[in-house]
N, C-alpha and C positions, 0 to 999 in steps of 0.2 A: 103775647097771648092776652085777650082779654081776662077780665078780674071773673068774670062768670064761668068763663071754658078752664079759667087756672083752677079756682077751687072748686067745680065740678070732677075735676080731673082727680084734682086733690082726695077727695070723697072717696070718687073711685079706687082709688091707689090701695089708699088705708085700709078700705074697707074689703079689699081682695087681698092684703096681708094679714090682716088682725081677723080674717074669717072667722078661724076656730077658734079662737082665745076668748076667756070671760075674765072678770074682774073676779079679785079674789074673795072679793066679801061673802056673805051668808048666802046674799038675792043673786050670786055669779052671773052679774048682768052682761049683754054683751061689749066687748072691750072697748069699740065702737064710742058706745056711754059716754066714757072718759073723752075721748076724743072728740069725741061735740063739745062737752061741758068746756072743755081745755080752752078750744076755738071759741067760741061764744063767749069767755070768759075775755079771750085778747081782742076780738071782734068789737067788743064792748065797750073795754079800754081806752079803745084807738078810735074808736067814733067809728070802724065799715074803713078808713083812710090808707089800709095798707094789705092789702089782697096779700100780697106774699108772705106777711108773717101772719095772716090767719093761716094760708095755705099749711106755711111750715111748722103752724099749734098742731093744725092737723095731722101733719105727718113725725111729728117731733118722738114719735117709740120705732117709727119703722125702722129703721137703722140698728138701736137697739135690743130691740125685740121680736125682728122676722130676720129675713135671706136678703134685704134689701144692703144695697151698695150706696154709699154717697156718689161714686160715680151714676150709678142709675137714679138719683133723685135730679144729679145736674143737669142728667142727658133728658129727661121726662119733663125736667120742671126748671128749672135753672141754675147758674151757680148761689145764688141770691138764697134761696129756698135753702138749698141741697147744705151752705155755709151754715145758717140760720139752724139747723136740725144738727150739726154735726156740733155747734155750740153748746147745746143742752146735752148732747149725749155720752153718757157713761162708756169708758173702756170695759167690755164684762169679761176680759181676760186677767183685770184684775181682782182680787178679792172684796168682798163688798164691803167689807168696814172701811178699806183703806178707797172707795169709791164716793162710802157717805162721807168721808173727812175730808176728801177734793173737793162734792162741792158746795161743802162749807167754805174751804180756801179760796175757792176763785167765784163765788157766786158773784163779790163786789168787782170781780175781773171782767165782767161780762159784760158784752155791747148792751146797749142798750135795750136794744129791739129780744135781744133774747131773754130779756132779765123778764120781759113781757109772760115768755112761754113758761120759764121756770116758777114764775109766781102763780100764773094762774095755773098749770099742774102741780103746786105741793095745793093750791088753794082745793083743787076739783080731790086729791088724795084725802085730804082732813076733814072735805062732805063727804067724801065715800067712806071711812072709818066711823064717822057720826051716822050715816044713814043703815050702812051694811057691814059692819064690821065680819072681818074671816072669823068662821068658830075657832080655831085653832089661833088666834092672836088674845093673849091676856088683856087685863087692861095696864098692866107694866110695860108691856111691850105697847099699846097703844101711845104711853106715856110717853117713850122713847124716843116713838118716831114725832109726834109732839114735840120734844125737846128739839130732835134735830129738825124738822122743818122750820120752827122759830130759827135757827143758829144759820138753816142756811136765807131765811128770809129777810136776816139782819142784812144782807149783804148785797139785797134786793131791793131797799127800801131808795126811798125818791125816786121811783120807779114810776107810778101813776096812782095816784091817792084813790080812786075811785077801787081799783085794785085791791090794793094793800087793805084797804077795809075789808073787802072779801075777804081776802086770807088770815085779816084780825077777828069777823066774824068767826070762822071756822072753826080756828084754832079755840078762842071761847067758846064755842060749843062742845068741841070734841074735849077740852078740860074739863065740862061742867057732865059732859056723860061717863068721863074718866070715873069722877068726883060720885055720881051718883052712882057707880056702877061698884066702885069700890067698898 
């Protein structure tokens, strides 16, 4: 499939799963949001060089967070894609502390191409906590998840410098509004 028909396609997908869903912040922007920011963030990265892992930034919650199957991401999109998403993605039948502490374990486990998507998704999470923060998240809890996205981005590093500065920006911001907030 051409690079244009795959992440057109790609767009479409996501954006007929994640319809109703908004980001948790204050501005509950549409979830969408994320999912551009995510892709544009690996798109970026990678110089436009690899249509399938932007495909798969973009699709990287369907699995997680709608009715979507890895089998239907292989069948729609390919096994390449469909691997790629299933990389990044949480088991949510397990409990969620015992989910953030896997993937602190296996972030440094990760193919390469995926460490792409996890970086720039904790990087697109810690500008949404600085720009929109949920009313219902303290700045203790802000801190926390701070804490752990540093702990899993340790394991992400030599990843792609250009990158990694994003997600060092961020992270400095979202301490210095911790910092001012407190």
């Amino acid at each position: 499939m051409r690079d244009i028909l795959l992440l057109s396609r790609a767009w479409h997908f996501a954006a007929q799963r994640h319809t109703s869903q908004k980001r948790k912040g204050k501005a509950q922007e549409p979830y969408v949001n994320h999912l551009a920011e995510v892709a544009e963030l690996v798109a970026t990265a990678t110089g436009g060089l690899d249509a399938n892992l932007v495909a798969a930034a973009v699709l990287h919650d369907t699995v997680e967070d709608t009715v979507t199957l890895p089998a239907e991401l292989a069948s729609v999109f390919n096994d390449d894609i469909a691997s790629l998403v299933m990389e990044v993605t949480d088991d949510k039948s397990l409990d969620k502390a015992v989910r953030k502490k896997l993937q602190v374990e296996h972030a440094a486990a990760n193919s390469k191409r995926a460490k792409f998507i996890k970086l720039a998704d904790k990087t697109a999470n810690l500008r949404s906590l600085v720009k929109s923060p949920p009313d219902d998240w303290s700045v203790q809890r802000r801190r926390e998840y701070l804490d752990w996205a540093l702990a899993v981005a340790r394991g992400l590093r030599g990843t792609n410098v250009w990158l990694e500065a994003q997600f060092d920006e961020a992270a400095e911001q979202l301490a210095a509004s911790c910092a001012k907030s407190s």
